[in-house]
N, C-alpha and C positions, 0 to 999 in steps of 0.2 A: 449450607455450603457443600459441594460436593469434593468428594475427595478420590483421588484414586488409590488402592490397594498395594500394600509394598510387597516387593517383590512377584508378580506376579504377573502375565501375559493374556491381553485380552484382545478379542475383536472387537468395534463396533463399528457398524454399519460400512465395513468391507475395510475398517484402517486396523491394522495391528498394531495395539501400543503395549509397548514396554515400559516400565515402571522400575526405580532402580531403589534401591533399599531404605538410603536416607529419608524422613518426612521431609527437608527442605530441597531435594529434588527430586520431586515425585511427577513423573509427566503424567497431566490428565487429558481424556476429549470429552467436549461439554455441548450440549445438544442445547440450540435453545428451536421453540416449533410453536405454531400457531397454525392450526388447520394443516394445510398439504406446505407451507411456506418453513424450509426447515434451513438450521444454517451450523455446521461446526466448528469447534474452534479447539484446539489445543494451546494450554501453556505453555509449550515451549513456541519461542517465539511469537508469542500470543498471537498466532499462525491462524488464518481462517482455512479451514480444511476443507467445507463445501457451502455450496448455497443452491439448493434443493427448492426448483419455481415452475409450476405447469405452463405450458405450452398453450399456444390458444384453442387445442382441442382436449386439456388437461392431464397432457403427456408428464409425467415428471422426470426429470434432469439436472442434472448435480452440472450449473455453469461456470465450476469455478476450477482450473488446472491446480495439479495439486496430484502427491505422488501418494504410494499407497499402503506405505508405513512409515509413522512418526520417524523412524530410524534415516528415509531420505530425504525428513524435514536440516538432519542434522549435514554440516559443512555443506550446506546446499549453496549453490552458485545464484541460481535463478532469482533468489529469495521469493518463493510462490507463498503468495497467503500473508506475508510474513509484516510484522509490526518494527519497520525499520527505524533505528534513531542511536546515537544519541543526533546525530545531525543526517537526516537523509540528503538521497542526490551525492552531488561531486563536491569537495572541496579543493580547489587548485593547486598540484604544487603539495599535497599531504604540509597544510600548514596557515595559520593566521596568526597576527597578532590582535593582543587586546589586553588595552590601557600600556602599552610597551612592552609586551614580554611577547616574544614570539612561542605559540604551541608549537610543537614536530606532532604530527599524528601518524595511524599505520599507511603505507602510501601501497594499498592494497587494491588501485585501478587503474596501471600505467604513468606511475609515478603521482597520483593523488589517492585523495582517501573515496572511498566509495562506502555509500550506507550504515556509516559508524565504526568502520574499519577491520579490522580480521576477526572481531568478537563482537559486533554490534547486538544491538537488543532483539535481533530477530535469533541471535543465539545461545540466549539465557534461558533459564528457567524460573518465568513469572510467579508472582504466589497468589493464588485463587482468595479473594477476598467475600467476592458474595456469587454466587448462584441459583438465580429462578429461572428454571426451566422456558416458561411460557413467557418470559419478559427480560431477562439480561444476566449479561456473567460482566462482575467488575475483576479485573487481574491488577497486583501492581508490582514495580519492581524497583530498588533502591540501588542506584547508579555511585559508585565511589568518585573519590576525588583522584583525578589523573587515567579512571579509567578510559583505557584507548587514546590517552593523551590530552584527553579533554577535562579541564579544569573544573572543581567545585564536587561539594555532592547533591547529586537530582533527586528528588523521590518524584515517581512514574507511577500514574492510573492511566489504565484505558478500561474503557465500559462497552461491550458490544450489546446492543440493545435492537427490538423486538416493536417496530412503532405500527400497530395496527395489525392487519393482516397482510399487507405487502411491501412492508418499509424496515428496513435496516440499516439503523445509526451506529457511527463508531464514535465516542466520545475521548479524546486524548488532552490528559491535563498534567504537567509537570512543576514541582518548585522548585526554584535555584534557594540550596539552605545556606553555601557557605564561599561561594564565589562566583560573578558576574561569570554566565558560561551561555554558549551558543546552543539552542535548542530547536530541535526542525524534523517532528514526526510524520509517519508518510506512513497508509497503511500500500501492500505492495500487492494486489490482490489478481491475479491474470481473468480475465474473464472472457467468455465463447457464449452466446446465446443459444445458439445452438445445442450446448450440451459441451463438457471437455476433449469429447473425443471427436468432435462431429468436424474436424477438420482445420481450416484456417479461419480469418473472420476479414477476408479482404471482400466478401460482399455485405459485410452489414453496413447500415447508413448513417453516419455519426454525423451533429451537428455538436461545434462546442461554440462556446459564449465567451470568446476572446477575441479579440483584434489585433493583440500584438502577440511575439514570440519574445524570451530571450535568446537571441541566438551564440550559437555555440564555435569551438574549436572542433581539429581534429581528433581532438582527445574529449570532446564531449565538455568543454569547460566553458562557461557564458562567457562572452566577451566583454560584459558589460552595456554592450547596447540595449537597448529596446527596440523592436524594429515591427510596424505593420505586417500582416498577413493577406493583406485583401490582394488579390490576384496573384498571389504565389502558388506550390504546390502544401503549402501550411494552412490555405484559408480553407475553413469547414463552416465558417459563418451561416451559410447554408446548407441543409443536407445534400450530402454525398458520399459516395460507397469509401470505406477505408482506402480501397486501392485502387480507386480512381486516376490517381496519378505517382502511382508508383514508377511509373516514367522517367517520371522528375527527379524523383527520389528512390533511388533504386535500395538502399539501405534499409527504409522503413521511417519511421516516425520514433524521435527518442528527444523530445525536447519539450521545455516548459512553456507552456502559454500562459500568459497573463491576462486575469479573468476580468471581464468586464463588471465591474459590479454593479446588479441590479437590486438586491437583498436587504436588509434591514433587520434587526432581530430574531426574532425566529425560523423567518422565513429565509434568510442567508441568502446567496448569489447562486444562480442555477448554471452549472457547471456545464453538463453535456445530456444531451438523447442520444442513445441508441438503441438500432433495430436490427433486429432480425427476421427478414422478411420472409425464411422459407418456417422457422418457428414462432413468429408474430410473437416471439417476448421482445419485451421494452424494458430498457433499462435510463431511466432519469436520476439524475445527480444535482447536490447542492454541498455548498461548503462556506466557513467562513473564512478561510484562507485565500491569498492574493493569488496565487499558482495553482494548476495542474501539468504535471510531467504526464504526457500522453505518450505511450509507448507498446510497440506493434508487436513486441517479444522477437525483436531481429536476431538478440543471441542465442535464440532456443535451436538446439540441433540435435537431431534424434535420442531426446530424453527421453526415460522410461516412464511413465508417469500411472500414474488410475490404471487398475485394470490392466495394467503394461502395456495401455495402448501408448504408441511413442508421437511426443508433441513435435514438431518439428516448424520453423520459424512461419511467423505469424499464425500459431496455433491460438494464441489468446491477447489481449489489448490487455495493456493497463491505463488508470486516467489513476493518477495520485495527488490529491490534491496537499497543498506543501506551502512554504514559503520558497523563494527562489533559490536555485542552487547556488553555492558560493557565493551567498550573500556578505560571507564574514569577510569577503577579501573583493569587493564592490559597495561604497559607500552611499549609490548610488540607489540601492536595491535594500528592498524593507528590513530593518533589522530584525537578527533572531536569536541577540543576546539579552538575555534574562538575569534580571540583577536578584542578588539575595533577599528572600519578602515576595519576590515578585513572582507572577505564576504565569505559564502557558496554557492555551487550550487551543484547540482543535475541534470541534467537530465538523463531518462529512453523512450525507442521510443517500441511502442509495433509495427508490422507490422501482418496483419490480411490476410490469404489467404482461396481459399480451391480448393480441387485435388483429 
């Protein structure tokens, strides 16, 4: 297991981590690498800091947005990298009930809760359980009862793993130990094919593997419908440039699509391709979850980020793959209440090419 040193201030590979006295909050950055295919992560917020993939002329480029010390991982807004939960996405209204007792949560996105609330797991300090360099870092984290309002105690693994030479799995598994509670992890990761600095990503060409959407309010909260994509400015069924029709949609892209599923066991439902055609990397997706929240980064506004180059909106996509938002308050939409005994899991496999 790798640890990092108390007290004391390091560089690596251009991020400055700080380290704070206590052993049970000690921020680490944990390198896992195979060949040229490199990818980092820190504990706090069991955060992916970069993912380092050659180019089709074997350029290398860190494609993942992401600031350039641990210290702007902390109150960060974006949540870049970040391992969101106890319940990703929106919850309506900061509130559900279940089995008759209404929760109140932090109502920390316009009057609902957003990504686990004003202290969510992307703002903790995970504990490093295993570390091998060439193959995986397991983190976990023990969630109290009422923390952020949300009922029971969770205990939290996530595994980021190392599958071959160009595949990166993130493995998220949770117990409910002590009351039926809503559970709904999302890794948060922005990505640029091109590189993080290399500008916006409204010409890469994204197909995703859904047909419907939930669509949303003005506040970003599902309706509860289901509704097709096919001839909208939401349908990607075919490839087509990000910003192909940002016409239509002049805001960007911040909504769930509901995944066709193709998958079976190990093979899971393949989520999305995408390309970058002036860097010929590839990015393909799979997951076993019913969702992907695909979002264009419309709230990024001259962040300072890597390097201090500044991101600025649609500097990076996210594809998060999830259970539906506001599922706890649509009875309609998969559950993602976890009873005591009972366990969650997650996994999502990225596969990294170029051509």
């Amino acid at each position: 297991m790798a640890k990092a040193p108390s007290c004391l201030s390091l560089f690596i590979l251009g991020f400055a981590l700080f380290t704070v006295c206590k052993a049970s909050e000690e921020i680490g950055i944990y390198e896992l690498q195979t060949g040229y295919f490199s990818v980092n992560i820190t504990n706090y917020g069991a955060t992916v800091l970069s993912v380092i993939v050659p180019d089709r002329n074997g350029k290398l480029d860190d494609i993942v947005l992401g600031f350039g010390s641990i210290d702007g991982y902390k109150n960060d807004s974006t949540y870049f990298g970040a391992l969101v939960g106890r319940v990703a996405n929106r919850i309506g209204g900061a509130q559900f009930t279940l089995k008759g007792k209404v929760y109140k949560l932090p109502a920390n996105d316009h009057g609902n809760t957003l990504h686990g609330g004003y202290k969510g797991f992307s703002d903790v300090i995970w504990t490093v359980k295993e570390h091998v360099k060439d193959s995986h870092l397991t983190l976990t984290y023990d969630s109290h009862d009422g923390e952020q309002g949300f009922p029971g105690e969770v205990s939290v693994t996530v595994t980021y793993l190392l599958i071959g030479e160009n595949k990166f799995g993130i493995k998220m598994e949770a117990k409910s130990l002590t009351k039926p509670t809503p559970i709904n992890l999302a890794s948060h990761t922005y990505w640029n094919l091109g590189g993080h600095n290399s500008g916006n990503i409204l010409s890469h060409i994204i197909q995703l593997q859904a047909s419907r959407i939930t669509p949303v309010d003005d506040k970003l909260i599902p309706t509860g419908e289901i509704s097709p994509v096919r001839g909208t400015a939401y349908d990607f069924l075919e490839p087509r440039t990000i910003g192909s029709k940002f016409n239509e949609l002049p805001e960007g892209y911040d909504i769930n699509y509901v995944l066709d599923r193709t998958g079976s066991g190990i093979h899971f439902t393949k989520v999305a391709s995408v390309w970058d055609e002036k860097s010929g990397r590839k990015l393909e997706m799979r997951t076993d979850q019913p969702g992907v929240q695909f979002y264009t980064s419309n709230m990024l506004k001259d962040t300072v980020g890597k390097g201090g180059f500044v991101y600025k909106k649609c500097a990076g996509f996210c594809l998060e793959t999830q259970g539906f938002p506001d599922s706890v308050n649509h009875r309609n939409f998969p559950s993602q209440i976890v009873n005591p005994g009972q366990s969650y899991r997650h996994v999502m496999v990225y596969r990294f090419t170029a051509i």
